[in-house]
N, C-alpha and C positions, 0 to 999 in steps of 0.2 A: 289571431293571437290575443290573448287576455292577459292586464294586467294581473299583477300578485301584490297582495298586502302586504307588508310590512309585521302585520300581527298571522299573516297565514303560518302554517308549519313547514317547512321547507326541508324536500327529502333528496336535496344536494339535486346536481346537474346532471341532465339523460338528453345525451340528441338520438338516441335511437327509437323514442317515442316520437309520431306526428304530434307538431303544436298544439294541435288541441285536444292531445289524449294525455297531457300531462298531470293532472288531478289524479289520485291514486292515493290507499290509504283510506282514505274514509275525510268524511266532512273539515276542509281547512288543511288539507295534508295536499301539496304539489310537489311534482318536480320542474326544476328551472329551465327554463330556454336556455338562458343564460346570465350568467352575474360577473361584475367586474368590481372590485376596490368594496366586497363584503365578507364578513366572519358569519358562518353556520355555525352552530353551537350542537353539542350533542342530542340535545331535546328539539332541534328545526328552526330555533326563532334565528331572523338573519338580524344582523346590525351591521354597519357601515366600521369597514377598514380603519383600524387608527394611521393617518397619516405618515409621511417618514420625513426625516431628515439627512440632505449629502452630506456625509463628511469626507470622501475621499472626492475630489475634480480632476485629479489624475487621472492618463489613462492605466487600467487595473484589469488583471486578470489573474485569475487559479489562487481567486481566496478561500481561505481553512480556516475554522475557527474551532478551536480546543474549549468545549463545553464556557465563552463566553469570558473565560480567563483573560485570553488570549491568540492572537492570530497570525497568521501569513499570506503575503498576497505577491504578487510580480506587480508592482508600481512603474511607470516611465523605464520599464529595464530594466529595474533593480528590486529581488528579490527585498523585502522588507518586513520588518514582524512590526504586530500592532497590537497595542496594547489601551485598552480603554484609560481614558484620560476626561472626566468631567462626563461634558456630552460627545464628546469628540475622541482623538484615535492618538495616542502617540507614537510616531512612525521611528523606527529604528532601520536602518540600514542595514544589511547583512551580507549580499553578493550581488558587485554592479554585474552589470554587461549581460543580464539572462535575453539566453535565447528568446524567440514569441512562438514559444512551444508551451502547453499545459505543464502546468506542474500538480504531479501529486502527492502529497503527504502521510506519514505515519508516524506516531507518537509508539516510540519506543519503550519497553520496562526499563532503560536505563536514565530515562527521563528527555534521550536526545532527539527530535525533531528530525525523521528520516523524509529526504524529498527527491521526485526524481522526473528527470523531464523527457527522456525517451532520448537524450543524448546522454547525460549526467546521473550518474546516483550520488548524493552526499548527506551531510545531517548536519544539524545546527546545535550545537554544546553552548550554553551558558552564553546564548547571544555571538556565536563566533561562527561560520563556516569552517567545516572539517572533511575531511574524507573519511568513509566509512569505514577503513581501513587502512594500514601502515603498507603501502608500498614494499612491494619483493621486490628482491634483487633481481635485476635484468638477466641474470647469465648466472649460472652457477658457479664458484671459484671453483680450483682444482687445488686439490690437497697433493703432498708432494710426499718423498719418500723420506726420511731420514734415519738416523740410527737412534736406537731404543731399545725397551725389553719386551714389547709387547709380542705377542705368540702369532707364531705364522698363521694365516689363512686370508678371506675373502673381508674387506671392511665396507659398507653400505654407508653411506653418508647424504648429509644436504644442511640447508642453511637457512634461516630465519632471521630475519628483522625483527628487534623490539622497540616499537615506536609510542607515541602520547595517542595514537589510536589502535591499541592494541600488538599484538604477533602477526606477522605476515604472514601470508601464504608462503610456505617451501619451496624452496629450489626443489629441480627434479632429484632424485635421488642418485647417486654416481655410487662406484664403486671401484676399492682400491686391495690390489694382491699385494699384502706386506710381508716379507719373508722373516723369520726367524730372526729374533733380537734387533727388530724395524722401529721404525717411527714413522709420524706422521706429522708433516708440518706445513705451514700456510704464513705469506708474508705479502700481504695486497693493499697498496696505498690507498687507491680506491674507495676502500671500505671504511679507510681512517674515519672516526667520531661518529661512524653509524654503530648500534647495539647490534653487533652479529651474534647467534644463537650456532654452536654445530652439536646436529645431531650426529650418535655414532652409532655402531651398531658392534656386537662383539664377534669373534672373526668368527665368520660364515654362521653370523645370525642373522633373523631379518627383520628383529627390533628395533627401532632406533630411538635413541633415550637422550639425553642435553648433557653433553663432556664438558664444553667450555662455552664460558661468552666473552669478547674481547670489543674492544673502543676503538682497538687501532690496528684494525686491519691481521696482527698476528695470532695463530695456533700452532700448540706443539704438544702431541701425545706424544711422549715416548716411553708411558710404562701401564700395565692395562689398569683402569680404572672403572669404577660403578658409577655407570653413567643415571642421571634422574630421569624428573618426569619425561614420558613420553612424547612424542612430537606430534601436535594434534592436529597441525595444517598440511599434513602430508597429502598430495594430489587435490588442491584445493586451491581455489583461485576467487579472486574480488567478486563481490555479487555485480553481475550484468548490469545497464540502464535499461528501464523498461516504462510504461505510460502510465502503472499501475502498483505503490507500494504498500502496504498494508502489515502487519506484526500477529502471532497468533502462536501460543503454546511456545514461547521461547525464539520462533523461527519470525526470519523477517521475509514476506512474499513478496515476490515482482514480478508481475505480467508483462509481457512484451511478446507482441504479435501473436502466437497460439499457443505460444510460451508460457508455464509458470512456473516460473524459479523458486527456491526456497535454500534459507541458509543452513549451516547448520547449528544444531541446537545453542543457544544462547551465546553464538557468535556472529552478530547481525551480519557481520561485514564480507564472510566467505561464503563460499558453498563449492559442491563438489561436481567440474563435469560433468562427469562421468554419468553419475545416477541422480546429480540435484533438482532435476527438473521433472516437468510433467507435461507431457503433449497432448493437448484438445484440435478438434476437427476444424476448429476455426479463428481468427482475431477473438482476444479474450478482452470484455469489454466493464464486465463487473466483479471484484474480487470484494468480498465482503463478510470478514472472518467472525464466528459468535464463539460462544462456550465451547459447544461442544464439534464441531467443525467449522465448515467452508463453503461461503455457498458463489460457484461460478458460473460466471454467463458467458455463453461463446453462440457456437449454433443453435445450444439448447440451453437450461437452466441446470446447474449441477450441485450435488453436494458430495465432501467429499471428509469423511469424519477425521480423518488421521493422516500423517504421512508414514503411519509405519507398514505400506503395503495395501491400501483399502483402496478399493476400488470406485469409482465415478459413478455413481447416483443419478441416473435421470429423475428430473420432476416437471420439467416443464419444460413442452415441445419449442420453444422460442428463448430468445437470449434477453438482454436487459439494453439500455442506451449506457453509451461512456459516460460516465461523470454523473449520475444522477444518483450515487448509491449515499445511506446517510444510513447511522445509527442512531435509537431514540436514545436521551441522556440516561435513562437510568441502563441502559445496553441491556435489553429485554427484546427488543423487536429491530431489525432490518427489512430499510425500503432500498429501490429503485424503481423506475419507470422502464417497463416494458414494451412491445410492440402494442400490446394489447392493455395498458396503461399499469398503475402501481399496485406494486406487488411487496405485499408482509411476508416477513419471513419470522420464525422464532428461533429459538436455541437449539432444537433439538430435529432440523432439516425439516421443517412443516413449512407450507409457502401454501398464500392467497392473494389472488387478483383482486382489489378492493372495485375496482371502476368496470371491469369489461362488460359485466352485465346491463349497465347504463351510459358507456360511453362509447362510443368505435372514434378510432383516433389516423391521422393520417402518418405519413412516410416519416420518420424524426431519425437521425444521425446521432444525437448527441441532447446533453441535458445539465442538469444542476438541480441539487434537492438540498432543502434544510429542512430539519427538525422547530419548530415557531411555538413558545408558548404564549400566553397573551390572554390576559380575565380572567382566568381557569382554564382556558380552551387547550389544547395540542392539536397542532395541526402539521403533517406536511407540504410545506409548500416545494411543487416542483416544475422544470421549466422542462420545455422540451423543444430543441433548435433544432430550423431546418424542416418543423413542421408543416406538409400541407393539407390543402381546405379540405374538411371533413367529408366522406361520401356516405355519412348516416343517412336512414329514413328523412329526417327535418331538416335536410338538403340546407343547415345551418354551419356557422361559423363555431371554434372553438378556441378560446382566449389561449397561448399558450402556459399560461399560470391558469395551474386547475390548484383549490384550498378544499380538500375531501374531506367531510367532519368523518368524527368517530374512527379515527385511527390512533388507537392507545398503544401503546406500549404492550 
């Protein structure tokens, strides 16, 4: 093995070369054994890493950082947002008692911090822990007969919560035979100082539109009436927990097991049974939404333009590692690490392996990737856990922090 200059050109890291067929390129152009605690630049010259400094000695895990603003992390068990302060971090508190489960994050178009640990989904409003959603009623009330004017037939009915995070999901729909000059009425303690919504429906239709809302538990039609808007939580329930949350075209994604869930349109907090999801062949390990679709990792690599019916896209015979996906700031280009190492993706479902032609990498579960600028440079830095020892040609070691020059945006 031969040392390298410092002034050579350096054409990033290859253990799939024997050591000493590393020279390539032409006069002063190499590639590296290996390098540790250095910056490659786009033109080859290397310089030495700018050192770091801790600011967190806690024990920390499943930190986010929203383009450098500000961040989230799981601190000693307690969820916390951190916001840069000098050289240092100012820690906020937000929900004790988390699990030592990941957590993963998505920044929502309503501005609210969605997080979710594979037990819990919820989101963070103006520094406060919330649920995604207002709580349904456990049991649907029963509407009762009384006398009225309204016209015989079949009435279709259900019931909503109006809460500080939104309309609940619907009670099931029930339905009541009101005969000839009937009424309909409801008197439930229970309900006292919740915002009940009832939908009705007109006899033997199968609309249901908002008759009344009441604070205290009572309703009473008894003369037929134009009911309003529409009930838009009808067969619609809380979005799932899942290991994986992400935002894309109005809807909010969450992966859980080969599961991908999706809300419905510009209602983070619900989705529908019945048809809201999407089944892949395997654990969905990378959700990584751009412009114009979706690109997911399970058995294989997918894209998936829409959810109005479009069908799953192969592009690459391999999946990606949990946790290693990352957007560059200007959201132009998506990474994660692969079996076969990192892979660019663009807006429009194009994907390339940046490392495979000069790196073979061993067995890795799982990972962590940031976007790093620094001198001018762009770099991703990415980790890869649970790695083992390379079986390349140069029967050599590989650092689990690989820093790949010339990946732009």
């Amino acid at each position: 093995m031969r040392d390298v200059k410092f002034n050579s050109l350096a054409l990033g890291i290859n253990n799939r070369r024997e050591p000493t067929r590393l020279a390539a390129g032409g006069e002063g152009a190499t590639f590296l054994y290996a390098a540790d605690n250095v910056d490659i630049d786009a033109q080859g010259f290397v310089k030495r890493r700018a050192g770091a400094t801790r600011v967190l000695d806690e024990a920390t895990h499943s930190a986010w950082d929203h383009d450098g603003e500000y961040g989230f992390a799981v601190i000693d068990g307690v969820l916390t947002r951190l916001d840069p302060a000098g050289a240092g971090l100012l820690k906020t508190a937000v929900r004790p008692a988390m699990p030592r489960a990941t957590v993963s994050y998505s920044l929502g178009a309503d501005g609210a911090v969605y997080w979710t640990n594979g037990a819990e989904i919820r989101r963070v409003v103006g520094g406060a822990d919330r649920a995604i959603a207002t709580p349904a009623l456990p049991s649907a009330p029963v509407l009762g007969l009384a006398s009225g004017a309204l016209r015989a037939g079949r009435y279709l009915y259900a019931f909503t919560v109006q809460g500080d995070d939104g309309e609940s999901a619907a009670t099931v729909v029930q339905q009541i035979e009101v005969p000839e000059e009937g009424g309909l009425e409801l008197s439930d303690a229970t309900l006292d100082g919740l915002v009940v919504n009832l939908y009705l429906s007109g006899p033997n239709g199968e609309v249901l539109g908002l008759a009344q809302t009441a604070t205290d538990g009572r309703f009473g039609i008894v003369a037929p009436l134009e009911t309003l808007r529409r009930c838009d939580t009808l067969e619609t329930a809380p979005m799932p927990a899942g290991t994986i949350v992400r935002h894309f075209n109005g809807r909010m994604l969450v992966a859980a097991g080969s599961l991908l869930f999706f809300s419905q349109p510009y209602r983070y907090g619900l989705y529908e049974p019945a048809r809201g999801y999407i089944p892949l062949p395997a654990e969905i390990t990378v959700v990584e939404p751009c412009d114009n679709g979706v690109y997911l990792c399970a058995d294989k690599t997918y894209w998936l333009p829409d959810f109005n019916g479009s069908k799953l896209q192969d592009l690459l015979p391999y999946g990606g590692l949990a946790g290693t996906s990352v957007r560059s700031p200007a959201g132009k280009a998506a990474y994660w690490q692969s079996p076969r190492g990192l892979v660019m993706a663009d807006m429009v479902g194009g994907v390339q392996n940046l490392q495979e032609a000069a790196l073979a990498f061993g067995p890795a579960v799982s990972g962590a990737s940031l976007f790093r600028s620094q001198d001018g440079m762009q770099h991703i830095v990415s980790t890869r856990v649970g790695a083992e020892a390379s079986v390349a040609v140069s029967r050599s070691f590989m650092d689990a922090e690989i820093v790949r020059k010339g990946t732009k945006p």
